[in-house]
C-alpha positions as CSV (number, residue, x, y, z in Angstrom):
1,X,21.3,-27.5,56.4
2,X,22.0,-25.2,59.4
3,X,24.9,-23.4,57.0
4,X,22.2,-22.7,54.2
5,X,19.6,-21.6,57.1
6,X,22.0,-18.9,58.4
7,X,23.2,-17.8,54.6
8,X,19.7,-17.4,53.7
9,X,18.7,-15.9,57.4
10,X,15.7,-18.3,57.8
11,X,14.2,-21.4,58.0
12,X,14.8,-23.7,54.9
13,X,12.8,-27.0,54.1
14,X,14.3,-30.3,53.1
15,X,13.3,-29.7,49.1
16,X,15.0,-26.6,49.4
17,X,18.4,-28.1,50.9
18,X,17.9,-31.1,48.5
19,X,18.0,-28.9,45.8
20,X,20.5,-26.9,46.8
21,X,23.3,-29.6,47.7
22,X,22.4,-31.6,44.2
23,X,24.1,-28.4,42.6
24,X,28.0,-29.8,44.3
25,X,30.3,-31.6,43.0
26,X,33.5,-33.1,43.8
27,X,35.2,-30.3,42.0
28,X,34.2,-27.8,43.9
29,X,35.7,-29.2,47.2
30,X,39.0,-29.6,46.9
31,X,40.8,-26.9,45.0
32,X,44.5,-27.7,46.3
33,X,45.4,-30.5,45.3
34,X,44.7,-30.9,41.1
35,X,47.5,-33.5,40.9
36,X,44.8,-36.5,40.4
37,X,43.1,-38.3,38.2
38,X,39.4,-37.3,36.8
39,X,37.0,-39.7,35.8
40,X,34.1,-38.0,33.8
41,X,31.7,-38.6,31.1
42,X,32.5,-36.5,27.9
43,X,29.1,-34.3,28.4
44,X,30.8,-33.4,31.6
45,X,33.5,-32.4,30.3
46,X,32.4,-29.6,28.3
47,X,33.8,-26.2,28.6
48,X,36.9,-28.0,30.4
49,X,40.6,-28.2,29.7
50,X,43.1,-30.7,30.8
51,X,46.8,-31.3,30.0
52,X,46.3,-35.0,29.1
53,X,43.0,-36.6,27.9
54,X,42.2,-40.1,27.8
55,X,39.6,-41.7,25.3
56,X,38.5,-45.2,26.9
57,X,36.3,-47.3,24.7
58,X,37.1,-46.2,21.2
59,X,34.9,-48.7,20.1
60,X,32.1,-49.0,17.6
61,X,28.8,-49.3,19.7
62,X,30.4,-47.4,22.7
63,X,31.4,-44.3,20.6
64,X,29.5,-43.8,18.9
65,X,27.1,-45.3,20.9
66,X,25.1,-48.3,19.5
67,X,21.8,-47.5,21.3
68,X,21.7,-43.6,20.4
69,X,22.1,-44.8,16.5
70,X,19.2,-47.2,17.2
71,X,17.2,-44.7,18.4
72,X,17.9,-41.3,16.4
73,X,19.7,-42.9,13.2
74,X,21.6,-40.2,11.1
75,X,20.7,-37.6,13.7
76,X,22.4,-39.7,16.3
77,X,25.7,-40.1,14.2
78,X,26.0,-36.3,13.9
79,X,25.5,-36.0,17.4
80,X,28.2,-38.5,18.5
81,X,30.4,-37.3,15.9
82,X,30.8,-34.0,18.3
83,X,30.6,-35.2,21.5
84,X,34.3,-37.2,19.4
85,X,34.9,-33.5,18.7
86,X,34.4,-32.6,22.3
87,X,36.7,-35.3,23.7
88,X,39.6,-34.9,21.2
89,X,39.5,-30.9,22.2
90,X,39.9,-31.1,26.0
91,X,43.5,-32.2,25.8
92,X,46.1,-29.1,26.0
93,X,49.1,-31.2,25.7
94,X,48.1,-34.7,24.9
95,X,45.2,-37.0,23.7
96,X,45.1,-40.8,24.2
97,X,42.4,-43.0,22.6
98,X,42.0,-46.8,23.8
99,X,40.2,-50.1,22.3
100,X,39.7,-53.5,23.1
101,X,39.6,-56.3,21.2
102,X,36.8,-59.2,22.0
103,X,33.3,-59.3,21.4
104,X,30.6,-56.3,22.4
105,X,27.2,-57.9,24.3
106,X,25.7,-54.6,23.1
107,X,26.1,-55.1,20.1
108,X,26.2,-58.7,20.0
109,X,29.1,-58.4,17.4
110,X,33.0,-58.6,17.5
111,X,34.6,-55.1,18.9
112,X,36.5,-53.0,16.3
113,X,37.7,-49.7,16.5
114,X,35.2,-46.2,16.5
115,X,34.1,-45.7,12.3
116,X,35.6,-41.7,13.9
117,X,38.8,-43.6,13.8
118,X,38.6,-44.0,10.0
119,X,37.9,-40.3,9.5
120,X,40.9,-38.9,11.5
121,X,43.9,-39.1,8.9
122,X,47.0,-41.1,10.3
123,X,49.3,-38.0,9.6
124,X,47.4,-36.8,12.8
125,X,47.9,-39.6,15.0
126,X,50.2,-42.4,16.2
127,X,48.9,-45.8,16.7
128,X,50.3,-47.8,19.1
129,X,50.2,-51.7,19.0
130,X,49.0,-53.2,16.1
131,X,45.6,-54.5,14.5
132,X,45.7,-57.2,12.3
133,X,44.4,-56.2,8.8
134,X,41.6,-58.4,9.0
135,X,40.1,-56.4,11.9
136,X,41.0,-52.9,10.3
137,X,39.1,-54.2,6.8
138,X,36.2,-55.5,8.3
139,X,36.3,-52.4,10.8
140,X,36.5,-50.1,7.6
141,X,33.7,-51.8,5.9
142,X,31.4,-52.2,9.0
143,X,31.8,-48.8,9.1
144,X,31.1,-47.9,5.4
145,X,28.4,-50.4,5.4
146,X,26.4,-48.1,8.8
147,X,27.6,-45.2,6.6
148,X,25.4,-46.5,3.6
149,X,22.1,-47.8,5.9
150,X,22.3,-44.3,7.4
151,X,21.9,-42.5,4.4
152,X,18.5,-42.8,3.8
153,X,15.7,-43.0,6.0
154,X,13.4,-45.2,4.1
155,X,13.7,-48.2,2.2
156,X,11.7,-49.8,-1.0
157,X,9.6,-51.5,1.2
158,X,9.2,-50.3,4.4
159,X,5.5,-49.7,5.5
């Protein structure tokens, strides 16, 4: 507080210094030493390159995100699709995607892979480790089946 006192050659109030600090991030200490791992939200990352990207939680209800679909439907799915966009386009030299098998309490449903996954063609990627084909069909048609119910907004029916 006395450092932003004597930049600004007065007095300055709590709210003001609040304010001001809330601005810093780790990134902007230390400048040296880049050799280190990041850990960041993909909104973060934004307007940022790095050599190797990592994608944890490739997983339908995580990305794209099972609440935000809830919420904003179709509008949501757009949405997610480039923040996907975003991720994939912050790696220089490499992007890595992960996914883990069990059962999402989000969701209340068995994990499968992002529906993005199924729009990627495999020429452009190289899975590692393998998924049985009973979790890649019902994967593909979970996904085709959200694809259908996003389509339209209302239903014979609905009041």
């Amino acid at each position: 507080m006395l450092l932003l006192e004597k930049e600004n050659n007065g007095p300055v109030n709590i709210a003001e210094y609040l304010q001001e600090i809330a601005l810093y991030t780790d990134l902007d200490k230390d400048k040296e030493n880049q050799d280190k791992v990041r850990l960041m939200t993909i909104h973060i990352s934004k307007g940022l390159e790095f050599p190797y990207v990592f994608l944890c939680g490739f997983t339908e209800g995580v990305l794209p995100s099972a609440l935000s679909i809830k919420e904003r439907r179709k509008r949501a799915i757009e949405e997610e699709r480039r923040l996907m966009y975003v991720a994939v386009t912050r790696a220089e030299k490499r992007f890595y995607m992960t996914d883990s098998e069990g059962f999402n309490f989000t969701t209340g449903l068995n994990k499968y892979p992002s529906r993005f996954l199924f729009e990627i063609k495999e020429e452009f990627y190289v899975r590692k480790g393998k998924l049985s084909a009973e979790i890649l069909q019902a994967a593909q048609s979970s996904a085709a089946a959200s694809k259908n119910s996003e389509d339209t907004e209302f239903i014979e029916g609905t009041l």
